[in-house]
C-alpha positions in Angstrom: 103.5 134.9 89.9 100.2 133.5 91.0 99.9 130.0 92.5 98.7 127.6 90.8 95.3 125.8 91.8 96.2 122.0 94.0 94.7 119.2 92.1 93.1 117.5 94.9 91.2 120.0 97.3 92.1 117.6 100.2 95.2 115.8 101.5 93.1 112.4 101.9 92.2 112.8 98.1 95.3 112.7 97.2 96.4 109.8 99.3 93.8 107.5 98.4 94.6 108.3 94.5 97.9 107.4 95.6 97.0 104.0 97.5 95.2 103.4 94.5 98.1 103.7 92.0 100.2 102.4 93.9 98.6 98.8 94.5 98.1 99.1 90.8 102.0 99.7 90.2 102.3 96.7 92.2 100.5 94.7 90.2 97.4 93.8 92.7 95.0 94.5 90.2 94.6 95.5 86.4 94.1 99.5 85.9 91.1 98.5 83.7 89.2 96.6 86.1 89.7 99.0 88.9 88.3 101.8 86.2 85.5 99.2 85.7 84.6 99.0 89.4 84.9 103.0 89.8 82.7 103.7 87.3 79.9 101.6 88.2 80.1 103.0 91.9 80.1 106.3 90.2 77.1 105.3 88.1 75.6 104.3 91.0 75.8 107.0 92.9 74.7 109.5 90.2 71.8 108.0 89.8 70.2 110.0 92.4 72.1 113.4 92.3 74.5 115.0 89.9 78.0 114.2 91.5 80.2 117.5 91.5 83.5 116.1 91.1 84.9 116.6 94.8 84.1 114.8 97.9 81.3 112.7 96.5 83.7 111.8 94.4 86.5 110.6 96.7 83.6 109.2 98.8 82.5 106.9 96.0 86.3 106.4 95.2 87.3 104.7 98.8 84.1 102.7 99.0 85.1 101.1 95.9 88.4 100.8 97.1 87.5 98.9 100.1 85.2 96.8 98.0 88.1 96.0 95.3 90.1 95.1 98.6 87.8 92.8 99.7 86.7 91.0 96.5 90.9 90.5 95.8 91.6 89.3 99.7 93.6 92.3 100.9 91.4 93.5 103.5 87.9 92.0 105.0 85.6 94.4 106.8 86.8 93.7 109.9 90.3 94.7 109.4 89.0 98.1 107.2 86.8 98.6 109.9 89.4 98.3 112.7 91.6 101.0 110.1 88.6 103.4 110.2 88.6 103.4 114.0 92.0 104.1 114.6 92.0 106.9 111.7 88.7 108.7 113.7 90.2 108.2 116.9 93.4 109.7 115.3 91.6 112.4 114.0 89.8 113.5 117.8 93.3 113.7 119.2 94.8 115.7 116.6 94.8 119.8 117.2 92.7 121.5 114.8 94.9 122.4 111.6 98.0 119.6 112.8 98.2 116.7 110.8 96.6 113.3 111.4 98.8 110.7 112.7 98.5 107.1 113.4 
């Protein structure tokens, strides 16, 4: 019986879907108007190189996310940027191949 093929290719990929559904479940935003947002950032980035689908994609998926946050109120820059600190310094700390931890 052969395994079958994980749909995200990375662990963080999977979270930020999450974190994205989830603050849709809860009713922070309309589906539609975060599909809105995505696509244009996806647009965007294509513009200068054909996007494969993996980490581009992601990429493009938490900069919009940050950006939806900010527009709605949830998070300004300086509290995302205090977030991406903590994850990278996180991150250095953590043994190769353990998971990252706050």
């Amino acid at each position: 019986m052969s395994r079958p093929e994980p749909v995200f290719s990375e662990p963080w990929h999977a979270q930020i879907f999450a974190l994205t559904v989830h603050l849709n479940e809860a009713g922070h935003f309309a589906w539609a108007d975060w599909a809105a947002a995505f696509g244009a950032t996806l647009k965007r980035h294509g513009l200068s190189r054909e996007l494969d689908g993996g980490a581009d994609y992601f990429d493009a998926w938490l900069e919009t996310l940050e950006a939806f946050l900010g527009e709605r109120g949830m998070a300004g820059a300086a509290e995302l940027q205090k977030m991406k600190a903590a994850w990278e310094a996180a991150y250095l700390r953590t043994p190769h191949g353990a998971p990252v931890r706050l």
